[in-house]
mmCIF file of the N, C-alpha and C atoms, coordinates in Angstrom:
data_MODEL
# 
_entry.id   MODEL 
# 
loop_
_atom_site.group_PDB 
_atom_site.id 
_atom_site.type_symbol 
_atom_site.label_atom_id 
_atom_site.label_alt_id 
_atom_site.label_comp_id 
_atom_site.label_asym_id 
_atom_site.label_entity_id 
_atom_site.label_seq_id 
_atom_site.pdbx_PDB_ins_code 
_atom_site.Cartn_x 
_atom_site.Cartn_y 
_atom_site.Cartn_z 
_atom_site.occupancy 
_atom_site.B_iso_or_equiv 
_atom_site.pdbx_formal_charge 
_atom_site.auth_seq_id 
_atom_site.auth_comp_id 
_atom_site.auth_asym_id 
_atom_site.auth_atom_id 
_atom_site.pdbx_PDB_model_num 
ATOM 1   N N  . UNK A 1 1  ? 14.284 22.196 26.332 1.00 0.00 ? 1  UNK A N  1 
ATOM 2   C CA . UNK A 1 1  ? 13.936 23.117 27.385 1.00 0.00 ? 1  UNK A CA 1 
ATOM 3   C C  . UNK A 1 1  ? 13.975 24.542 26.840 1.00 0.00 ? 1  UNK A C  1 
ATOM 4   N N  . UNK A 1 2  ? 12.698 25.268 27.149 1.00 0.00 ? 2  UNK A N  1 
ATOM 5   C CA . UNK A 1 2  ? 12.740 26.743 26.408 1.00 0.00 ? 2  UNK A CA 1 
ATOM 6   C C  . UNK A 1 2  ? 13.958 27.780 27.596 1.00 0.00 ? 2  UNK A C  1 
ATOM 7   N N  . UNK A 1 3  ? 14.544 28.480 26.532 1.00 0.00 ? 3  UNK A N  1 
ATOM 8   C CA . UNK A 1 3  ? 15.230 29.084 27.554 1.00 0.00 ? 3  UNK A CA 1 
ATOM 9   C C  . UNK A 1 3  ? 15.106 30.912 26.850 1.00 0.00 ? 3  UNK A C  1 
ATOM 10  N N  . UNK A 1 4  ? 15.090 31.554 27.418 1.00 0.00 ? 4  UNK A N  1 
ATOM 11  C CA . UNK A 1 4  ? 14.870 33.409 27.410 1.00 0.00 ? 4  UNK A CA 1 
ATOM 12  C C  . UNK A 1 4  ? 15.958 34.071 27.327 1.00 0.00 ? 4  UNK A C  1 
ATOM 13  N N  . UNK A 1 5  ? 16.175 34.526 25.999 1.00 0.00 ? 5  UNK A N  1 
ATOM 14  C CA . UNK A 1 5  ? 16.908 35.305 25.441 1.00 0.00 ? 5  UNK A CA 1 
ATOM 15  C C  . UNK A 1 5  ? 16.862 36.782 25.272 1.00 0.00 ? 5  UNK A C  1 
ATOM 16  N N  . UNK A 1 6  ? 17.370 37.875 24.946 1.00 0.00 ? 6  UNK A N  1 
ATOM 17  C CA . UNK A 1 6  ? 17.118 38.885 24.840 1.00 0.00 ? 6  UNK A CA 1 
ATOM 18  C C  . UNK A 1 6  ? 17.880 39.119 23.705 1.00 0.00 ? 6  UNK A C  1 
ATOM 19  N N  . UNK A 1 7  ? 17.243 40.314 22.589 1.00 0.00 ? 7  UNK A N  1 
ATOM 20  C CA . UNK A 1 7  ? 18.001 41.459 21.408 1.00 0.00 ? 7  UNK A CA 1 
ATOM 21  C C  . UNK A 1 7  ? 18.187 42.666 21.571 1.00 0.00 ? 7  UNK A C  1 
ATOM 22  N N  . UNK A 1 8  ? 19.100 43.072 20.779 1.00 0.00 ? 8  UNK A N  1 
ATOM 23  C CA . UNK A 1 8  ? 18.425 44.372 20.638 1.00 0.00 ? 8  UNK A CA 1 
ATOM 24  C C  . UNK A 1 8  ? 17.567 44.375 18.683 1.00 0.00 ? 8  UNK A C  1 
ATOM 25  N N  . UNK A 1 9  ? 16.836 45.201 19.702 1.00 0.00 ? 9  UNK A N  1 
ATOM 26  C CA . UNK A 1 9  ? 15.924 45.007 18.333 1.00 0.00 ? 9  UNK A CA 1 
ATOM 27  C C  . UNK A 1 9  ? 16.089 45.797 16.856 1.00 0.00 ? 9  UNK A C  1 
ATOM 28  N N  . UNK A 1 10 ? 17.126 46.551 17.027 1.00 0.00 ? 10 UNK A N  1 
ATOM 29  C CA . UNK A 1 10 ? 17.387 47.262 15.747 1.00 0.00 ? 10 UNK A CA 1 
ATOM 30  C C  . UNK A 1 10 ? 18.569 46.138 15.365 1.00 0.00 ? 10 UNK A C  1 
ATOM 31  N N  . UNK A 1 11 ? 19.565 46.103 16.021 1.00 0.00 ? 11 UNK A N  1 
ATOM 32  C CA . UNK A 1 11 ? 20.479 44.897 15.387 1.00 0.00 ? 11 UNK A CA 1 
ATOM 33  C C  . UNK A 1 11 ? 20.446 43.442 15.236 1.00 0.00 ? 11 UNK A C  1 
ATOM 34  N N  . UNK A 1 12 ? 19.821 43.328 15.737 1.00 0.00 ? 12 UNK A N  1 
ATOM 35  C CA . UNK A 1 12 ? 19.328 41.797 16.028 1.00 0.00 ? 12 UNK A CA 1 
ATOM 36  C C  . UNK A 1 12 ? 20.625 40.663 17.215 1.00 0.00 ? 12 UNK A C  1 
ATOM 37  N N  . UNK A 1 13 ? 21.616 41.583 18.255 1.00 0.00 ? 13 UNK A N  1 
ATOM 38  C CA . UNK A 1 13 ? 22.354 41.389 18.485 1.00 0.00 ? 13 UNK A CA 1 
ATOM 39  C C  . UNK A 1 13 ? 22.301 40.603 19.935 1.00 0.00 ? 13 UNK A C  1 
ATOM 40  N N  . UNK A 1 14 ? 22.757 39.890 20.258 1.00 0.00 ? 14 UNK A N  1 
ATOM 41  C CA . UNK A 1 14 ? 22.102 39.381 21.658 1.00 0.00 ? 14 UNK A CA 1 
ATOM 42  C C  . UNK A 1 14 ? 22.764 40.083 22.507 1.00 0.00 ? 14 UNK A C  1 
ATOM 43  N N  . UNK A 1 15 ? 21.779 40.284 23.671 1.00 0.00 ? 15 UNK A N  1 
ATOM 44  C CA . UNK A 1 15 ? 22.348 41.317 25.099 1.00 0.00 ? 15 UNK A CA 1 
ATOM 45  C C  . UNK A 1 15 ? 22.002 40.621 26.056 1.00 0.00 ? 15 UNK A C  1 
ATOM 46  N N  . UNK A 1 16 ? 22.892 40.657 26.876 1.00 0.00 ? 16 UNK A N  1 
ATOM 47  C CA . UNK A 1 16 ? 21.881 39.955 28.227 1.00 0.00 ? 16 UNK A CA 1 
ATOM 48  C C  . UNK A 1 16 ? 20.780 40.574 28.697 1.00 0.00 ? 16 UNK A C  1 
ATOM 49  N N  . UNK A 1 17 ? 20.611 40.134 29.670 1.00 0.00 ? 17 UNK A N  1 
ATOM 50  C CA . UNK A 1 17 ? 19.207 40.260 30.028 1.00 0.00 ? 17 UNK A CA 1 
ATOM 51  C C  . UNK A 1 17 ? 18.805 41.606 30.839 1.00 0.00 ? 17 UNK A C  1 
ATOM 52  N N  . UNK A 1 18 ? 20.447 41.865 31.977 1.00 0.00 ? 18 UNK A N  1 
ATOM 53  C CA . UNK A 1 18 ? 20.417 42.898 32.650 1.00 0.00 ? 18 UNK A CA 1 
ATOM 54  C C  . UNK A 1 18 ? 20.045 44.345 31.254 1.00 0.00 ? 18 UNK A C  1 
ATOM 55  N N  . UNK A 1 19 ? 20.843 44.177 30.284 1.00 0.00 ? 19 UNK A N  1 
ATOM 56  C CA . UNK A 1 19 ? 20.836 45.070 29.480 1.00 0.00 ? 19 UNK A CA 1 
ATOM 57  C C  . UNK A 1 19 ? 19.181 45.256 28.813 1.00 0.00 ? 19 UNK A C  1 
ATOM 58  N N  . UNK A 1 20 ? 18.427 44.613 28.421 1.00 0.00 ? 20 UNK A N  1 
ATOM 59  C CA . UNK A 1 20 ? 17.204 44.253 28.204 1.00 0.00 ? 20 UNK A CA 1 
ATOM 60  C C  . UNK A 1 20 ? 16.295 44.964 29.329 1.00 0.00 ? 20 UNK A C  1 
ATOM 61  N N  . UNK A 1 21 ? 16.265 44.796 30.542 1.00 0.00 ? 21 UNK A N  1 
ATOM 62  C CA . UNK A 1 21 ? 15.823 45.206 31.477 1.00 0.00 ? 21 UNK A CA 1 
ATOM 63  C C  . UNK A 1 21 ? 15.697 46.960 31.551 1.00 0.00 ? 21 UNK A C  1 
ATOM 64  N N  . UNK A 1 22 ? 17.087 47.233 31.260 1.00 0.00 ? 22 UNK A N  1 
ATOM 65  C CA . UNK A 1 22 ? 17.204 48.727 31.139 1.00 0.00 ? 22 UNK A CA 1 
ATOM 66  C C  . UNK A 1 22 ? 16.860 49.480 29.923 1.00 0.00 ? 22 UNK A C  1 
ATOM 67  N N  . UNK A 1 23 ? 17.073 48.889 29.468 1.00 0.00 ? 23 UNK A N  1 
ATOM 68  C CA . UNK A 1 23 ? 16.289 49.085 27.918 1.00 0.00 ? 23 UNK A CA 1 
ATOM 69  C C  . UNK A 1 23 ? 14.963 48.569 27.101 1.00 0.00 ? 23 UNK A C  1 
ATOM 70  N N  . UNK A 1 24 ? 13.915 48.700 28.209 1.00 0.00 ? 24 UNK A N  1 
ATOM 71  C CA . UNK A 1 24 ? 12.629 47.839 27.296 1.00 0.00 ? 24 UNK A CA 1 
ATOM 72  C C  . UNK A 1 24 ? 12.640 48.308 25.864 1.00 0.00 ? 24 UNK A C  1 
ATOM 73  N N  . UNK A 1 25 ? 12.301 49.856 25.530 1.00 0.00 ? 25 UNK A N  1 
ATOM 74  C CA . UNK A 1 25 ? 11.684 50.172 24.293 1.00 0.00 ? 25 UNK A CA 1 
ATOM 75  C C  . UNK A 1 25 ? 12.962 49.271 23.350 1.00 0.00 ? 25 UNK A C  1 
ATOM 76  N N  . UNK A 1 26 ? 13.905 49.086 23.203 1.00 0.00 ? 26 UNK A N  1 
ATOM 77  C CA . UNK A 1 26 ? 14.889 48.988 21.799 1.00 0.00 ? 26 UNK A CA 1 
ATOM 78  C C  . UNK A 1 26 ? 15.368 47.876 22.168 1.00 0.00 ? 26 UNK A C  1 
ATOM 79  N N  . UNK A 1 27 ? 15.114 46.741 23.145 1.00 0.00 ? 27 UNK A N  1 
ATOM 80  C CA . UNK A 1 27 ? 14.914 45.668 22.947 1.00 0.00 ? 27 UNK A CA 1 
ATOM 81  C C  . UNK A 1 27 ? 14.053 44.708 23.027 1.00 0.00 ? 27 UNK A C  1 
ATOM 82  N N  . UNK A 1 28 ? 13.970 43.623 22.573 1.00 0.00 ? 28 UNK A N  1 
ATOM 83  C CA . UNK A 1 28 ? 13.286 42.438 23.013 1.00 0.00 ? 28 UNK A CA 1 
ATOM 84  C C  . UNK A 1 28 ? 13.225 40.832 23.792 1.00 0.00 ? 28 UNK A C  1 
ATOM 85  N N  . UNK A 1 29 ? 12.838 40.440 23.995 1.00 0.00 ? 29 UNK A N  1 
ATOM 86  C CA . UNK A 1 29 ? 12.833 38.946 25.123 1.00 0.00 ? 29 UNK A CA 1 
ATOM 87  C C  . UNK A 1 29 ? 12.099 38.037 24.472 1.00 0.00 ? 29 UNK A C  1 
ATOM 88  N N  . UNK A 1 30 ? 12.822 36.745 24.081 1.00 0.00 ? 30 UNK A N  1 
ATOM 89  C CA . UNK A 1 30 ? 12.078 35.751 23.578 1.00 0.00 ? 30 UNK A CA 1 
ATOM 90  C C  . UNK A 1 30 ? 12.167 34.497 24.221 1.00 0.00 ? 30 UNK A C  1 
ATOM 91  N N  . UNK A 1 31 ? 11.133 33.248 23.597 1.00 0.00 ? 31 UNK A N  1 
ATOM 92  C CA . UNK A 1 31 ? 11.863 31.742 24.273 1.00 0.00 ? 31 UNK A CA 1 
ATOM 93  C C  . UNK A 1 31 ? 12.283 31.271 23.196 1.00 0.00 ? 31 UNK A C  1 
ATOM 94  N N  . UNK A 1 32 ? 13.417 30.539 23.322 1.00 0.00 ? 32 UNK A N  1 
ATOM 95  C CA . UNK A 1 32 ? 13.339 29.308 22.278 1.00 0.00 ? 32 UNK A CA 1 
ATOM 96  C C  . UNK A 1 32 ? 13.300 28.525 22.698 1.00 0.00 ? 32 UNK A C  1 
ATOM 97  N N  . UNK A 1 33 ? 13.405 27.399 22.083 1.00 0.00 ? 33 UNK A N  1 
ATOM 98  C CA . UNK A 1 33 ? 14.017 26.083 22.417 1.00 0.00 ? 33 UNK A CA 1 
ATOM 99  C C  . UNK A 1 33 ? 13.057 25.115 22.256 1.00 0.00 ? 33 UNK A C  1 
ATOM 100 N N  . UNK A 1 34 ? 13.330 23.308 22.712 1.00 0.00 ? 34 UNK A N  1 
ATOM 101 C CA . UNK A 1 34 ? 12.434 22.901 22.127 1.00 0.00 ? 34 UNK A CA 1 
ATOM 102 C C  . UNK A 1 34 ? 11.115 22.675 23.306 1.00 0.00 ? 34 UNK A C  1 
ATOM 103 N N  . UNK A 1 35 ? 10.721 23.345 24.136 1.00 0.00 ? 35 UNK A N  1 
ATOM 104 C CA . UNK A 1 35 ? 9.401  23.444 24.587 1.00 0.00 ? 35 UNK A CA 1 
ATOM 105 C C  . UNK A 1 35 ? 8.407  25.019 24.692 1.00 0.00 ? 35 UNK A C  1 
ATOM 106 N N  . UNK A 1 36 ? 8.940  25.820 23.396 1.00 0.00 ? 36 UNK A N  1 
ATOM 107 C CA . UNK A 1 36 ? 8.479  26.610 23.417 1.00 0.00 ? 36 UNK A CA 1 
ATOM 108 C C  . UNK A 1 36 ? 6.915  26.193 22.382 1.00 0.00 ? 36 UNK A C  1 
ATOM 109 N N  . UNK A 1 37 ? 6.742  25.169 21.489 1.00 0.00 ? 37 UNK A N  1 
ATOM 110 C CA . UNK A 1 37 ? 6.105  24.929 20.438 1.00 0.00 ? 37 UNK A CA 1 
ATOM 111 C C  . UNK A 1 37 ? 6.242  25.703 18.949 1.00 0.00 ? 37 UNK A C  1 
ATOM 112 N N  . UNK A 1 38 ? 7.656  26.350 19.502 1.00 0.00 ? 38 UNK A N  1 
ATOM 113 C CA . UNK A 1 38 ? 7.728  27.264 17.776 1.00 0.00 ? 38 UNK A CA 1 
ATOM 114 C C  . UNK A 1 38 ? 8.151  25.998 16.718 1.00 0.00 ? 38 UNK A C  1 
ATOM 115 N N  . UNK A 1 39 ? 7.679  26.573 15.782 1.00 0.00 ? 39 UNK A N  1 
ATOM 116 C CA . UNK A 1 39 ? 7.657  24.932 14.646 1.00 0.00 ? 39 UNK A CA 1 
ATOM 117 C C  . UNK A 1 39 ? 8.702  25.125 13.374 1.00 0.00 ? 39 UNK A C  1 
ATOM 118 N N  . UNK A 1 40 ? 8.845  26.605 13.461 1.00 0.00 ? 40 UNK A N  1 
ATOM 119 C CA . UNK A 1 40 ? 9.734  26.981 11.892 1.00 0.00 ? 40 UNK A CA 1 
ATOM 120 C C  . UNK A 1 40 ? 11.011 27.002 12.476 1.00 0.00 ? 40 UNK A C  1 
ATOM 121 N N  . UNK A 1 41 ? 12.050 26.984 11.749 1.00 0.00 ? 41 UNK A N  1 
ATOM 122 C CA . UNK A 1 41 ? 13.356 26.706 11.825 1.00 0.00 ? 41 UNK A CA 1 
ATOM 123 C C  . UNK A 1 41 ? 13.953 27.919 10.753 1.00 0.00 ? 41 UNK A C  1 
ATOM 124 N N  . UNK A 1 42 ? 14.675 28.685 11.690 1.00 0.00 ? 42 UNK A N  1 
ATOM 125 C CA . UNK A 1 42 ? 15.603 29.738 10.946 1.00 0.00 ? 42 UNK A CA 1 
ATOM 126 C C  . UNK A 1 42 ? 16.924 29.561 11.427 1.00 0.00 ? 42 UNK A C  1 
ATOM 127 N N  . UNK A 1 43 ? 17.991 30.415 10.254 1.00 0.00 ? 43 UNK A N  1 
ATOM 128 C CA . UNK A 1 43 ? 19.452 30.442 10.663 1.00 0.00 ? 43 UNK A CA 1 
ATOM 129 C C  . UNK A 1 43 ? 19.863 31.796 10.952 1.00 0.00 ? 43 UNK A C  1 
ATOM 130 N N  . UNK A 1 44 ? 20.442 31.893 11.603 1.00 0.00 ? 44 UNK A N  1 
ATOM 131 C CA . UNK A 1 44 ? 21.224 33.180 12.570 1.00 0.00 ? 44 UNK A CA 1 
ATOM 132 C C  . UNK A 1 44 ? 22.799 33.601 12.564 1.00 0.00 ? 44 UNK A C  1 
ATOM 133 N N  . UNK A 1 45 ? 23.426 34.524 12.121 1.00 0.00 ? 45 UNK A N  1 
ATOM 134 C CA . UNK A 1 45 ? 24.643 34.326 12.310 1.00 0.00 ? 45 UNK A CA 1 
ATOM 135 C C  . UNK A 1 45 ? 24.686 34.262 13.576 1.00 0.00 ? 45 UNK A C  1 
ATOM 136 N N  . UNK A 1 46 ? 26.166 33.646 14.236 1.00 0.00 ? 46 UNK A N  1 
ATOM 137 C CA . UNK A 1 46 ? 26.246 33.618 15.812 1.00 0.00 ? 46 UNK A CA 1 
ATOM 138 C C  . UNK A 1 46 ? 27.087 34.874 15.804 1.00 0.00 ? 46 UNK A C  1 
ATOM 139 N N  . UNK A 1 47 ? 27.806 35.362 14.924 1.00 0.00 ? 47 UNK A N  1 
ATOM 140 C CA . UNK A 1 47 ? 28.491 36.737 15.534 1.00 0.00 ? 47 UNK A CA 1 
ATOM 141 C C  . UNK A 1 47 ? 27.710 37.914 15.292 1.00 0.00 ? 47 UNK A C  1 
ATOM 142 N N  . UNK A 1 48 ? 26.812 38.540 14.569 1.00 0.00 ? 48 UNK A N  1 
ATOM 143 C CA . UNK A 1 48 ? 25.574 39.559 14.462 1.00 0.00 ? 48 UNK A CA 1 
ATOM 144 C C  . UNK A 1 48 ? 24.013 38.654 15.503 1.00 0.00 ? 48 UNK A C  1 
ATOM 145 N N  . UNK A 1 49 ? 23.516 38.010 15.140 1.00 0.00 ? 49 UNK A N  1 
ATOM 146 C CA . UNK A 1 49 ? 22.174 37.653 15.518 1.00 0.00 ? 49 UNK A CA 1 
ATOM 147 C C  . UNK A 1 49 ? 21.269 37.883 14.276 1.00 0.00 ? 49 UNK A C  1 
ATOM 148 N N  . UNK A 1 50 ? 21.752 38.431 13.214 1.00 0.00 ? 50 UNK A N  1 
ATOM 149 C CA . UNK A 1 50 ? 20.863 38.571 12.068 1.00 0.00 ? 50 UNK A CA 1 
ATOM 150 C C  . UNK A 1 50 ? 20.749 37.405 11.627 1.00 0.00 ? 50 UNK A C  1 
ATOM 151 N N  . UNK A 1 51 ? 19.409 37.353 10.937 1.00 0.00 ? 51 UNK A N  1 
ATOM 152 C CA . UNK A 1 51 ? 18.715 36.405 10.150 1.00 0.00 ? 51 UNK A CA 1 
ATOM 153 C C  . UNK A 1 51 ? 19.583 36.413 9.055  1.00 0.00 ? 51 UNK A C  1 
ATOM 154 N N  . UNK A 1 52 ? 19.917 34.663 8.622  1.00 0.00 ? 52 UNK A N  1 
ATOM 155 C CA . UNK A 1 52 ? 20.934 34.401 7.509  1.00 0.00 ? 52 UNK A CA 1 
ATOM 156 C C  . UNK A 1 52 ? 20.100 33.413 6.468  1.00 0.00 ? 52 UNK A C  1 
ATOM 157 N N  . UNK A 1 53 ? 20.401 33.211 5.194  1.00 0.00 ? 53 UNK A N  1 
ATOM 158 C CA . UNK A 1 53 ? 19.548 32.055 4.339  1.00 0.00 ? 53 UNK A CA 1 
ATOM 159 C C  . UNK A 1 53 ? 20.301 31.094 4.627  1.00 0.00 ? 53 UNK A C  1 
ATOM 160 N N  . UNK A 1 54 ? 18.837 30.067 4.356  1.00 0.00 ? 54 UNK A N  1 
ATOM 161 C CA . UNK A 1 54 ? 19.737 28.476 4.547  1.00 0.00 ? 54 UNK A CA 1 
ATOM 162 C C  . UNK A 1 54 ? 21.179 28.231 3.791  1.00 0.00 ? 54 UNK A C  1 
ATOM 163 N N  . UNK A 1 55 ? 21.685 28.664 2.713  1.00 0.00 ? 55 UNK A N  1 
ATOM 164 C CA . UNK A 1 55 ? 22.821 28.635 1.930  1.00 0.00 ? 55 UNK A CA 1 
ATOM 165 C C  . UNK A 1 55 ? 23.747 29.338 2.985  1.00 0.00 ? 55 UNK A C  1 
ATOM 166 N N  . UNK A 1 56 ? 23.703 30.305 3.060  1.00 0.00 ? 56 UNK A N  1 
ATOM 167 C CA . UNK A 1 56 ? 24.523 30.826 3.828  1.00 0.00 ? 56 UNK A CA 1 
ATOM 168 C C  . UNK A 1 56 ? 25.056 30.296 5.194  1.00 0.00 ? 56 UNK A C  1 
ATOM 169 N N  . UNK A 1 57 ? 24.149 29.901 5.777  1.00 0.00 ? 57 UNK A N  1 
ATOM 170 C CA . UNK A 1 57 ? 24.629 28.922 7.120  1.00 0.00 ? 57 UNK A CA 1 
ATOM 171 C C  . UNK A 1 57 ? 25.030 27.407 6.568  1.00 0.00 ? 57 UNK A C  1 
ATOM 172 N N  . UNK A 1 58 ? 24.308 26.918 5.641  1.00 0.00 ? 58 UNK A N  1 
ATOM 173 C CA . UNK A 1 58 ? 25.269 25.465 5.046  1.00 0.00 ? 58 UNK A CA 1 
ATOM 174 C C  . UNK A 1 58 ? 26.993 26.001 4.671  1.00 0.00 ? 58 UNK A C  1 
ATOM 175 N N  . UNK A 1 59 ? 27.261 27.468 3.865  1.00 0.00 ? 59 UNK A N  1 
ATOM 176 C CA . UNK A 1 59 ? 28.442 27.733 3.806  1.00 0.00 ? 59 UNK A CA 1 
ATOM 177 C C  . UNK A 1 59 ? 29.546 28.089 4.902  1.00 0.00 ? 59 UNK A C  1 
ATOM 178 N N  . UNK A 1 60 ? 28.564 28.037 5.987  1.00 0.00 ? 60 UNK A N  1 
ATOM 179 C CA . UNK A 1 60 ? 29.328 28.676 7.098  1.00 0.00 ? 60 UNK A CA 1 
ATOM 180 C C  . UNK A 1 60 ? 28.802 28.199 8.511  1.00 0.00 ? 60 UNK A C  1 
ATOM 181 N N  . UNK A 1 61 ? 29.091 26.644 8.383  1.00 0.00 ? 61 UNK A N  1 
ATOM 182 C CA . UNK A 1 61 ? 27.989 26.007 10.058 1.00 0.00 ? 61 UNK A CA 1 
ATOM 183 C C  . UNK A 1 61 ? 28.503 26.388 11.365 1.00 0.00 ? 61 UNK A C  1 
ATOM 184 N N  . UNK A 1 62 ? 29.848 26.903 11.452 1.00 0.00 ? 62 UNK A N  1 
ATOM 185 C CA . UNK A 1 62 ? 30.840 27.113 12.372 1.00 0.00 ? 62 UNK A CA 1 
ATOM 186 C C  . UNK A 1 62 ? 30.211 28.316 12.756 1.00 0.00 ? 62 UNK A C  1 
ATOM 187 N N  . UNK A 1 63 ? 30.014 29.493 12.411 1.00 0.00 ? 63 UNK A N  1 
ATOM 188 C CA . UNK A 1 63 ? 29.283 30.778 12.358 1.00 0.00 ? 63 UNK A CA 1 
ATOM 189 C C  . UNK A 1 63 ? 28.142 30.998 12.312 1.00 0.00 ? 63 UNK A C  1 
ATOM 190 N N  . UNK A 1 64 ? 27.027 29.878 11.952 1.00 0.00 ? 64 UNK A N  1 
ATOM 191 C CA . UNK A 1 64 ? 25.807 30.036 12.255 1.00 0.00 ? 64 UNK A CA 1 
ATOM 192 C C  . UNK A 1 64 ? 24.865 29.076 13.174 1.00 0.00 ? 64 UNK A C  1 
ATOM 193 N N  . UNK A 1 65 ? 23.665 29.574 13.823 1.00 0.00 ? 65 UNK A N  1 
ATOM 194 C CA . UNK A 1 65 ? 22.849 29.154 14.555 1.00 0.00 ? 65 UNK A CA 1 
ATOM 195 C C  . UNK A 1 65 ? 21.683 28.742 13.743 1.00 0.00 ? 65 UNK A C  1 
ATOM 196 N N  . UNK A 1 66 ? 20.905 27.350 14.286 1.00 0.00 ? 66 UNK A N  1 
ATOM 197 C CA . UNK A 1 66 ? 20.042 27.188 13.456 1.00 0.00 ? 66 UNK A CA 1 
ATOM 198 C C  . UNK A 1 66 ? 18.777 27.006 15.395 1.00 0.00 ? 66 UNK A C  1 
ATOM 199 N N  . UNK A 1 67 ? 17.523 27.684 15.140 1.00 0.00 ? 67 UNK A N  1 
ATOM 200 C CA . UNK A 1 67 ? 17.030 28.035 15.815 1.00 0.00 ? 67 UNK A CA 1 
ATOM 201 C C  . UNK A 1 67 ? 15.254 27.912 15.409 1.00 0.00 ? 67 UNK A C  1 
ATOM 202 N N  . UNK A 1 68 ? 14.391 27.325 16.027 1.00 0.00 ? 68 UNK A N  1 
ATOM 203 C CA . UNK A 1 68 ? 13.541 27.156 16.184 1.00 0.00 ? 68 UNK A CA 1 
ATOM 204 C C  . UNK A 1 68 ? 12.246 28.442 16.315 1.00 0.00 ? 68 UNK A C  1 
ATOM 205 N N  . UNK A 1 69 ? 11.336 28.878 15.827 1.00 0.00 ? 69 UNK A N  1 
ATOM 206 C CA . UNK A 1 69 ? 10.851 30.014 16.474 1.00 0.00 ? 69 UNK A CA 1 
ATOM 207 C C  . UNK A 1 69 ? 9.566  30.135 15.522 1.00 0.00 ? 69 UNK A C  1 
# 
């Protein structure tokens, strides 16, 4: 089920949504999940939201997100 997330877009940090709302320009709103049709698979730290390499999330699965998009 795709579900709608929000960033901020300079950190890559997740905000809710209220925060998103008030802030269009410096953030963003996405779907993931699996009925969005995104096909590539990236890893995420879960405590930043930054984009991590596959090594890095195999060293650390507890701390990272692996995410569809």
């Amino acid at each position: 089920m795709a579900q709608k997330i929000a960033r901020d877009a300079r950190s890559g940090e997740f905000v809710r949504m209220a925060v998103a709302a008030r802030r269009p320009s410096t953030t963003t709103v996405e779907f993931v999940g699996s009925d969005t049709g995104n096909s590539r698979s990236v890893n995420r730290s879960a405590d930043s939201g930054r984009f991590v390499t596959a090594a890095a999330a195999k060293r650390n699965p507890g701390g990272t997100i692996k995410q569809k998009v």
